[in-house]
N, C-alpha and C positions, 0 to 999 in steps of 0.2 A: 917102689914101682907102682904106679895106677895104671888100673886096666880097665879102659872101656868098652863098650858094648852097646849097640841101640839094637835092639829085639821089638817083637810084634807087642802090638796093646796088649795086655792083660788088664782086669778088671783090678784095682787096688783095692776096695776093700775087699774084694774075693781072696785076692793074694795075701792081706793082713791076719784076714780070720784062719791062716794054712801056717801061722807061726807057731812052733810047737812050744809046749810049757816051758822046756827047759831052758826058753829065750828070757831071761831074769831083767835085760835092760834093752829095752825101743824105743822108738821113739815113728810117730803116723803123721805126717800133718798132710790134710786134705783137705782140698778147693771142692766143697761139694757143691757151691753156688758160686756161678761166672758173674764177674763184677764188671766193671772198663777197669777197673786200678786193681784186680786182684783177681785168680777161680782159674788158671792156666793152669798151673804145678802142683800136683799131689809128690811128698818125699816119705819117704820111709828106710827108717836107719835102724841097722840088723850089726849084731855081732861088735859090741864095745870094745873099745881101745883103752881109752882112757874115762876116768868119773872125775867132776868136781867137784862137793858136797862142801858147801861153807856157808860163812855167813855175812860175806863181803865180797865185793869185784876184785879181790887181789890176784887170785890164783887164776882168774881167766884173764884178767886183763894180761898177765905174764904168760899166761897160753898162747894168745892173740900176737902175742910179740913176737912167738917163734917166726923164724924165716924158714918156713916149709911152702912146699907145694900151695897152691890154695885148695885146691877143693882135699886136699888131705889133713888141712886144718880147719876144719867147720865141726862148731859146737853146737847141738841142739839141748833142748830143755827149757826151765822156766825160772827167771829172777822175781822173788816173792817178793811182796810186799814189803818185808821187813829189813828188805837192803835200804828202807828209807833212814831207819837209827847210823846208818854206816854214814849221810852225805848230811844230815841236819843234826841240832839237840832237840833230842823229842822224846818224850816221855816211855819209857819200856814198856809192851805191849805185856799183857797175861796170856802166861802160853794159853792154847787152844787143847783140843782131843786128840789131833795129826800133829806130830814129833816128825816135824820134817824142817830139813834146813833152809834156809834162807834162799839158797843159790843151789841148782844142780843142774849142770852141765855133763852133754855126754859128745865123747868123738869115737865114730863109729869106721869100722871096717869096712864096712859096707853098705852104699846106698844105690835106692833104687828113684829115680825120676820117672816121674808118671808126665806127661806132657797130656792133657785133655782137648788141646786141639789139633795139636798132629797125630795125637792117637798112636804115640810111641813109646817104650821106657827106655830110659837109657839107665846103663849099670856101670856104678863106678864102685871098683874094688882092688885091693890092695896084693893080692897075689890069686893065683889062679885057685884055690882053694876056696877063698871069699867070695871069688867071681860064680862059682857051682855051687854054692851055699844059699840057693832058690828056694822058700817054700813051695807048696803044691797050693793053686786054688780051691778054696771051700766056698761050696757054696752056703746063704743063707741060714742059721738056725734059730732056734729060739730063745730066750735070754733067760727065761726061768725064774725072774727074780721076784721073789714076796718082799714087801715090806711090813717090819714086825710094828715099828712105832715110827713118830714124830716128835721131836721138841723141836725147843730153840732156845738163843740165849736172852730174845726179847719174847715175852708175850707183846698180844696186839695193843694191848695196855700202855706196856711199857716203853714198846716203840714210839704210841703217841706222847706219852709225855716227854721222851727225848727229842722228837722231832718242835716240838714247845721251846726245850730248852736251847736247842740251836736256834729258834726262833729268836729268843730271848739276847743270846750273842750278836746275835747278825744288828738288833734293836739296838744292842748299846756298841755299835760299831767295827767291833775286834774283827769281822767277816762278813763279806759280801753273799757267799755262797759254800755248804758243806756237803759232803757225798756221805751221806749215813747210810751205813750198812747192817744187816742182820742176819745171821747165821741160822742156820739149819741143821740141826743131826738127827739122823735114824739108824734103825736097826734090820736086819735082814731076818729072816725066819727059812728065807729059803733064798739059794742064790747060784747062779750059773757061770757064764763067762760074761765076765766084762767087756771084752770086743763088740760082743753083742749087743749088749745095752749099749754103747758107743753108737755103734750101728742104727742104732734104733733111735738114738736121738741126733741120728744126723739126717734121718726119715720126716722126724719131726720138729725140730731148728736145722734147716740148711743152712748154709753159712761158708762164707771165703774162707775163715778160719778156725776150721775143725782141726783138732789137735787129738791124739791118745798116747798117753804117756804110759810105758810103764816099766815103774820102780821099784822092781823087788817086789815086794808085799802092798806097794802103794802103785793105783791107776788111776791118772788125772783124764778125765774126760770133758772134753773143751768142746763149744760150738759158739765160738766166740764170733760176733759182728763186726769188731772194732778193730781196725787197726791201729798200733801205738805208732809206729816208727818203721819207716824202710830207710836204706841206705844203699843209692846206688853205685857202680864204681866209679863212677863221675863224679862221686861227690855231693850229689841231690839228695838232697832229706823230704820225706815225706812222712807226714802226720795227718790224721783222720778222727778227733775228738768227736765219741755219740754226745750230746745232751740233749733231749727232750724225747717224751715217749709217749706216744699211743695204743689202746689195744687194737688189733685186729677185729673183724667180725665177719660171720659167715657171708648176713645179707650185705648184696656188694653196692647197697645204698647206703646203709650202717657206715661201713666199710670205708667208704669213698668221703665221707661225712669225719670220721674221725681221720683222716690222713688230713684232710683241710683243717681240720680245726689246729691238727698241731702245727702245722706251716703258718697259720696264721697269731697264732698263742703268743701272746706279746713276755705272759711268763718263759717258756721254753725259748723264745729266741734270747730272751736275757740270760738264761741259764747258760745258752750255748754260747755267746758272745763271750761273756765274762771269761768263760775255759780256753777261746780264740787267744784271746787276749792273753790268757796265762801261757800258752802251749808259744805264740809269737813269743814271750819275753823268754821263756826255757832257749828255746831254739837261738834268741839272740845272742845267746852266751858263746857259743857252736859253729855258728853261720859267719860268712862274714857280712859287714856291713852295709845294709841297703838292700839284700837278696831276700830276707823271709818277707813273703806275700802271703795273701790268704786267696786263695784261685778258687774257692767258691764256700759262699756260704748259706746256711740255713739249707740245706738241700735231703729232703726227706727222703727216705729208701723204709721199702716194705719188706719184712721177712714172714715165715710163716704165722708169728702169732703177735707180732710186734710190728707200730712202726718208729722210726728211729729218725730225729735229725739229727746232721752231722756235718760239719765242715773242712775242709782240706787248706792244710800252711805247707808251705814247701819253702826251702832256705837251699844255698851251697853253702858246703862245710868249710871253715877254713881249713887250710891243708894242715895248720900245723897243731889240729884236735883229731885224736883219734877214735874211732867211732864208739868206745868205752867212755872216753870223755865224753864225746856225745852225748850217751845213754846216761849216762850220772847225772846230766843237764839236765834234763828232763826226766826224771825217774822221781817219785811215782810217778804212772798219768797222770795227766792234770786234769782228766776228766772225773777219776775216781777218787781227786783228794777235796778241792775245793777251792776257793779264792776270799782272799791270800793265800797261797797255797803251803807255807810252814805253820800260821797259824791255824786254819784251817784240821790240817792232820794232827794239831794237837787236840786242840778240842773234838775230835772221834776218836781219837784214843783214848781220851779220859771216860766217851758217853760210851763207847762200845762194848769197853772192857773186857776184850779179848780180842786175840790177834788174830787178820786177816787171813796169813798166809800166803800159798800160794796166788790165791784171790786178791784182787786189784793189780796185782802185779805184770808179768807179761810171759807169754811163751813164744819159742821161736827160733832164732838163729842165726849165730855169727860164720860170716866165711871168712875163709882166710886171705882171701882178698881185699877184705876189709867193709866187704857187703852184709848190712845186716836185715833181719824180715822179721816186727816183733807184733804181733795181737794183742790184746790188752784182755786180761784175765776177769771174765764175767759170763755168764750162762755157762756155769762150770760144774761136776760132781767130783767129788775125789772118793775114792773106794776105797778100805782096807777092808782083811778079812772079817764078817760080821757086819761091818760098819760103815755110812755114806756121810757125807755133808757136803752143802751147799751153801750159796751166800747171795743175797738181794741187797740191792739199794738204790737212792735213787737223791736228787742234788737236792737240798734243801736250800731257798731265794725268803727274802721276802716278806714276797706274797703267797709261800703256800701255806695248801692246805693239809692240815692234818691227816684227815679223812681219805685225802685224794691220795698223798702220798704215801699211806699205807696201805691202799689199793695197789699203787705202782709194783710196790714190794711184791707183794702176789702173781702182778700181768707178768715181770720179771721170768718169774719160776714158772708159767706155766708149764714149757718145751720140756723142764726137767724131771716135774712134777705127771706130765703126761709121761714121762716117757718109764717112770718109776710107776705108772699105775696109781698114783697117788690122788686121791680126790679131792677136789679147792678147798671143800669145807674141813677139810683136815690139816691143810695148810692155814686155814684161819685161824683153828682152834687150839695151835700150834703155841706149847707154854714152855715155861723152865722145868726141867724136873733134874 
């Protein structure tokens, strides 16, 4: 039995931060920046049912088949990066520091709908017990969190010289374009609640698609820009690939000056074309024929420390691919692997040597109506006790520059690096250890 409920506004991250410890598995996803395509719906999913911890689409895509209810079969969570060895032959990534699985899906008892323009929640729960199982609002606290240290898995060294060697690639043909990424780990000295620091960097990256996960002893904290994939129940697919990037600056001549420059960046439109071009041929597999369009391209959008171009492909699914098939189409993003996009993910798997993660990958969620809402995993922290990491990158063409594009890596982190207290020149100085 579902039981519904529209009740008055409550503030949702007020309501989030009132979750008591012994809630082991949530899931937050919050619109804290109104877009035209996205920033209506904050969800927050309380009190698990079912977990799917794998390392393949098998066990959800046999979820998704159940014939239940639909909003009683909606899975939220995040498909890692590394469901890419499940769909290609590609070389085995080296585990990383986070021992987490590929795929974790949750279906929860209970959810709550935040609606930010009717200023309603509505409650769906499964017996009247779920339905009274309401946190209390908290307001505001502090996050507490020291950082003990930094490394990484490239020094600034070593990064350049990989950004060479894909240089070197793209020179003798094998790829047009690659998404080189670089990892981050530190250490805690002192530490608080996680929700908090979530909080705090959705203060300072706002974003359509904020995400807080959390798993047990692991909190993925997301303020992501990007959307990967929606799926409506009409049948319309929509995709959102970011390529190209600017910093922000305070003076709003600076400012205004670096937004034009990247609109006009003959590199950056090529970066982003190239990804059109990959995300249109993903989606042709899916769509049926003569429907995927690109309804706008090159179109810059400002966040708070970033500016970002990005374009929109929209397709109709044929009827007789289901939105798993979909999602396998196009999985990776095509904006986080590269073009060609098999070859591409091989050669950063070779240079990166170690595995992305939940990172590049997507968070978000299937209904059981066949509707699905995914983000594309970037401006991310994952937390375990003691311990954070993060991860930058940015597409390698060309014409880049070295220099430039290990600056990019930086502008990247700032929102996460601000929001850790963490000072640039410690992110620069940032080595192996």
């Amino acid at each position: 039995m579902l039981l519904r409920e529209k009740v008055s506004w409550i503030d949702p991250l007020s309501l989030a931060r009132g979750i008591p410890e012994k809630e082991e598995h949530w899931v937050f996803f919050y619109s804290g920046q109104k877009r035209p395509y996205t920033g209506r719906y904050s969800i927050l999913g309380l009190r698990a049912k079912q977990m799917i911890q794998s390392e393949s689409f098998a066990e959800l895509e046999e979820a998704l088949d159940q014939k239940t209810r639909p909003y009683e079969n909606m899975w939220f969570g995040y498909l890692g990066y590394g469901l890419k060895n499940t769909l290609e032959e590609l070389p085995k990534d080296k585990p990383g520091r986070f021992n987490l699985p590929a795929l974790w899906m949750i279906n929860f008892r209970l959810l709550l709908v935040f609606d930010h323009a009717e200023r309603h929640v509505e409650i769906w729960a499964e017996s009247p017990e779920d339905q009274a199982y309401l946190p209390q609002p908290v307001e505001k606290q502090d996050s507490l969190y020291r950082v003990a240290h930094l490394t990484s898995n490239m020094s600034n060294t070593d990064y350049l010289q990989k950004v060479r060697q894909v240089l070197e690639n793209i020179a003798q043909g094998e790829i047009y374009q690659a998404n080189l990424t670089r990892k981050f780990y530190g250490a805690f000295e002192q530490e608080g609640k996680p929700f908090e620091l979530f909080a705090r960097l959705c203060e300072r990256s706002p974003s359509g698609y904020s995400a807080f996960l959390r798993l047990g002893e692991t909190y993925v904290l997301s303020s992501s820009p990007e959307r990967f994939l929606t799926l409506d129940a009409a049948g319309v697919v929509d995709v959102r690939p970011i390529k190209g990037t600017a910093p922000r600056f305070e003076d709003v001549t600076l400012d205004e000056a670096s937004r034009q420059a990247l609109l006009q960046s003959e590199k950056n439109r090529a970066e982003n074309v190239m990804i059109v071009d990959l995300m249109r041929n993903d989606l042709s597999r899916s769509c049926r024929p003569g429907t995927v369009v690109v309804e706008d391209l090159y179109q810059v959008t400002s966040y708070a420390t970033i500016h970002h171009m990005a374009s929109t492909i929209k397709g109709q699914k044929s009827p007789n691919i289901s939105g798993i098939e979909l999602i396998k189409g196009c999985f990776p993003p095509g904006s986080m692997t590269g073009a060609p996009k098999i070859r591409a993910m091989q050669i950063c798997t070779q240079i990166e040597q170690v595995e992305r993660g939940v990172y590049s990958g997507a968070i978000g969620w299937f209904g059981g109506d066949g509707t699905i809402d995914l983000s594309v995993v970037i401006r991310t922290l994952l937390l375990q006790p003691g311990h954070f990491e993060f991860q930058t990158g940015g597409a390698i063409v060309a014409d880049s520059d070295p220099d430039e594009e290990w600056r990019e890596t930086l502008d990247k982190a700032k929102a996460i690096i601000d929001t850790l207290d963490i000072p640039m020149n410690s992110l620069e100085k940032a080595g192996i250890k």
